[in-house]
C-alpha positions as CSV (number, residue, x, y, z in Angstrom):
1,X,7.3,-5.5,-15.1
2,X,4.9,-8.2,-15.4
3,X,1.2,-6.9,-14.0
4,X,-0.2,-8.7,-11.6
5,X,-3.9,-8.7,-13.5
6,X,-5.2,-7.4,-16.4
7,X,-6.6,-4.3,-14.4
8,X,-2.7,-3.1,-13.8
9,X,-0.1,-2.3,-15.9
10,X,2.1,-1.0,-13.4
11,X,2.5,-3.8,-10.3
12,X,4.1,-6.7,-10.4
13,X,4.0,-10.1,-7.5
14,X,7.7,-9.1,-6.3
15,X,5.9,-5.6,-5.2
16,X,3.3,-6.8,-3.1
17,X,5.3,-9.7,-1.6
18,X,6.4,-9.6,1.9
19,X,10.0,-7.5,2.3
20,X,10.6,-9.9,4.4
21,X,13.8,-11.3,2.7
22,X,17.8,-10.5,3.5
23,X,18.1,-6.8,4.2
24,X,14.3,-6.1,3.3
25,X,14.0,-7.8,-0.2
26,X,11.7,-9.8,-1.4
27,X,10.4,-13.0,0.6
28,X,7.4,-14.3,1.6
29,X,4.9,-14.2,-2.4
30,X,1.4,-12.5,-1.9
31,X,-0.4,-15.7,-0.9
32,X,-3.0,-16.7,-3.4
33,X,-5.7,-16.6,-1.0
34,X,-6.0,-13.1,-1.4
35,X,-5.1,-13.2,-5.6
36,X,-8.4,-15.8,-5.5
37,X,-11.0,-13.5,-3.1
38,X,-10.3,-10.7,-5.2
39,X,-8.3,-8.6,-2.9
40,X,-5.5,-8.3,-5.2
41,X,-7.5,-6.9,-7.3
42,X,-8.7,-4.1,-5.3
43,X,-5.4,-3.2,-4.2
44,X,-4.3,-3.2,-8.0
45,X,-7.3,-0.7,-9.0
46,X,-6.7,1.4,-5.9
47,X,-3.0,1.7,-6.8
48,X,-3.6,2.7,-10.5
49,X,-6.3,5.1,-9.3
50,X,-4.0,7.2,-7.6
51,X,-1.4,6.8,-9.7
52,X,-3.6,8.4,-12.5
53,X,-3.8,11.6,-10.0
54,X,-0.2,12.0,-10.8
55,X,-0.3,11.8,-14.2
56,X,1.2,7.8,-14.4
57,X,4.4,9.1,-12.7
58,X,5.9,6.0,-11.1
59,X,4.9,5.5,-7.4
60,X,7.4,3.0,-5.1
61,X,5.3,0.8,-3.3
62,X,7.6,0.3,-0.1
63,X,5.4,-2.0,1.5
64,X,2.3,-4.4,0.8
65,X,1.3,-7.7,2.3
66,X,3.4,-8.8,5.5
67,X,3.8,-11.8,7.6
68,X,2.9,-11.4,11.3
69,X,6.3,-12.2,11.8
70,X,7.8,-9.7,9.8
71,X,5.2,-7.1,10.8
72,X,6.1,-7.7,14.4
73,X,9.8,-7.4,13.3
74,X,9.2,-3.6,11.8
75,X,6.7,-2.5,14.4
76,X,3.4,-2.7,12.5
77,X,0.2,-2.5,13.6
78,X,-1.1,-6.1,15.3
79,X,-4.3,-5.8,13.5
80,X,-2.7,-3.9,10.1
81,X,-4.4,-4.0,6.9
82,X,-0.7,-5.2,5.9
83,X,-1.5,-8.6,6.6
84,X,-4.8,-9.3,5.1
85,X,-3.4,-8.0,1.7
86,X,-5.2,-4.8,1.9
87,X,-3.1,-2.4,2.3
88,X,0.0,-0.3,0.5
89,X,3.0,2.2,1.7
90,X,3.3,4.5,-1.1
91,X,6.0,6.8,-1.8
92,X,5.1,9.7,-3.7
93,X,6.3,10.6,-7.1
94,X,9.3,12.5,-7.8
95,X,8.9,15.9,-7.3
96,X,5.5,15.5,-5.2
97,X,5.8,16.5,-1.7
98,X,4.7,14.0,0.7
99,X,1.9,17.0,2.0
100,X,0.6,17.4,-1.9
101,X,0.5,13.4,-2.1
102,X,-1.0,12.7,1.1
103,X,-4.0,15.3,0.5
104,X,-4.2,14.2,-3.4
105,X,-5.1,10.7,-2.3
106,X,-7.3,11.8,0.7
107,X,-9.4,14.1,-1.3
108,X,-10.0,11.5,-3.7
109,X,-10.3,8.0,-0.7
110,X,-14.5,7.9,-0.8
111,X,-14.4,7.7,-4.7
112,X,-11.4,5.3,-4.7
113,X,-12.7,2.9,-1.5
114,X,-9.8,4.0,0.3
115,X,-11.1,3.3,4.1
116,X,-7.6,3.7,5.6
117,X,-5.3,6.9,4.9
118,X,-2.0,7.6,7.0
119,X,0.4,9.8,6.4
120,X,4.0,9.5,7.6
121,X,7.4,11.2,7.0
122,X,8.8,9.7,3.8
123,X,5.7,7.7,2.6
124,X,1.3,7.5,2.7
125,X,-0.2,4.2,3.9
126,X,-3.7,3.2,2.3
127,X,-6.0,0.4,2.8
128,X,-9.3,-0.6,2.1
129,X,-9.8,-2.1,5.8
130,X,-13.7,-3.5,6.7
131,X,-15.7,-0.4,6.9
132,X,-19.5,-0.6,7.6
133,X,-20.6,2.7,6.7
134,X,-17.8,3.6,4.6
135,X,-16.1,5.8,7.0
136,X,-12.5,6.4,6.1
137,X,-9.9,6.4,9.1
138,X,-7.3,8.9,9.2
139,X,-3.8,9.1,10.8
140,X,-0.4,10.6,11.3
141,X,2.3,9.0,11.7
142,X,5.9,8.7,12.9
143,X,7.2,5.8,12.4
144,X,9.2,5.0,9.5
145,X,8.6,1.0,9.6
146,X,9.4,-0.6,6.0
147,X,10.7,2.5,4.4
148,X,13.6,2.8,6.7
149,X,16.3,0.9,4.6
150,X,14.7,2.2,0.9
């Protein structure tokens, strides 16, 4: 893999670009926008952050920055963290049950600047959304959105 910044040693661009592609590959890049303002950055540090909680196991990110178009497509969220860069669909580890990883991460979100924390069937969404006093939103979820065809 080639990292994305120094900071990560274990993302590369194809993984955070849209999924937008034939049959949910790779598409639309990571726009640079959000490489330049530092956001990729943030998303790279939370990633390796809780991949550390697992010892460095590998963690499929199933989804990371989306189009509107493509987030419309899947049924995201119209305001998700998706499309501002900020935000990653993490499958867990193999052997870690999505229960154990969802409550891993959550217990560690305030020291990691997670402000967004959702967990769903097969996979946990995180984010670092806007938060003005740090308050971290939680969620359940049913929806399978992204993950559907991994």
């Amino acid at each position: 893999m080639i990292p994305i910044i120094g900071k990560s040693l274990h993302i590369n661009w194809d993984e955070l670009a849209c999924k937008d592609g034939p049959n949910h590959t790779v598409g639309t890049p990571y726009p640079s926008e959000f490489i330049n303002d530092g956001t990729a950055h943030k998303l790279s540090t939370m990633f390796e952050n809780i991949r550390s909680l697992f010892n460095d196991k590998p963690i499929t990110i199933l989804s990371a920055f989306r189009t509107i178009e493509h987030n419309k497509k899947i049924g995201g969220a119209t305001k998700s963290q998706h499309l501002f860069g900020r935000a990653l669909d993490l499958k867990p580890p193999v052997g870690i049950s999505i229960d154990k990883f969802y409550n891993t991460i959550k217990e560690f979100a305030v020291l990691f600047k997670i402000t967004g924390i959702g967990k769903y069937k097969t996979f946990v969404h995180v984010d670092f959304r806007p938060s003005s006093n740090g308050r971290i939103t939680y969620w359940k979820g049913i929806g399978v959105k992204d993950s559907k065809n991994v």
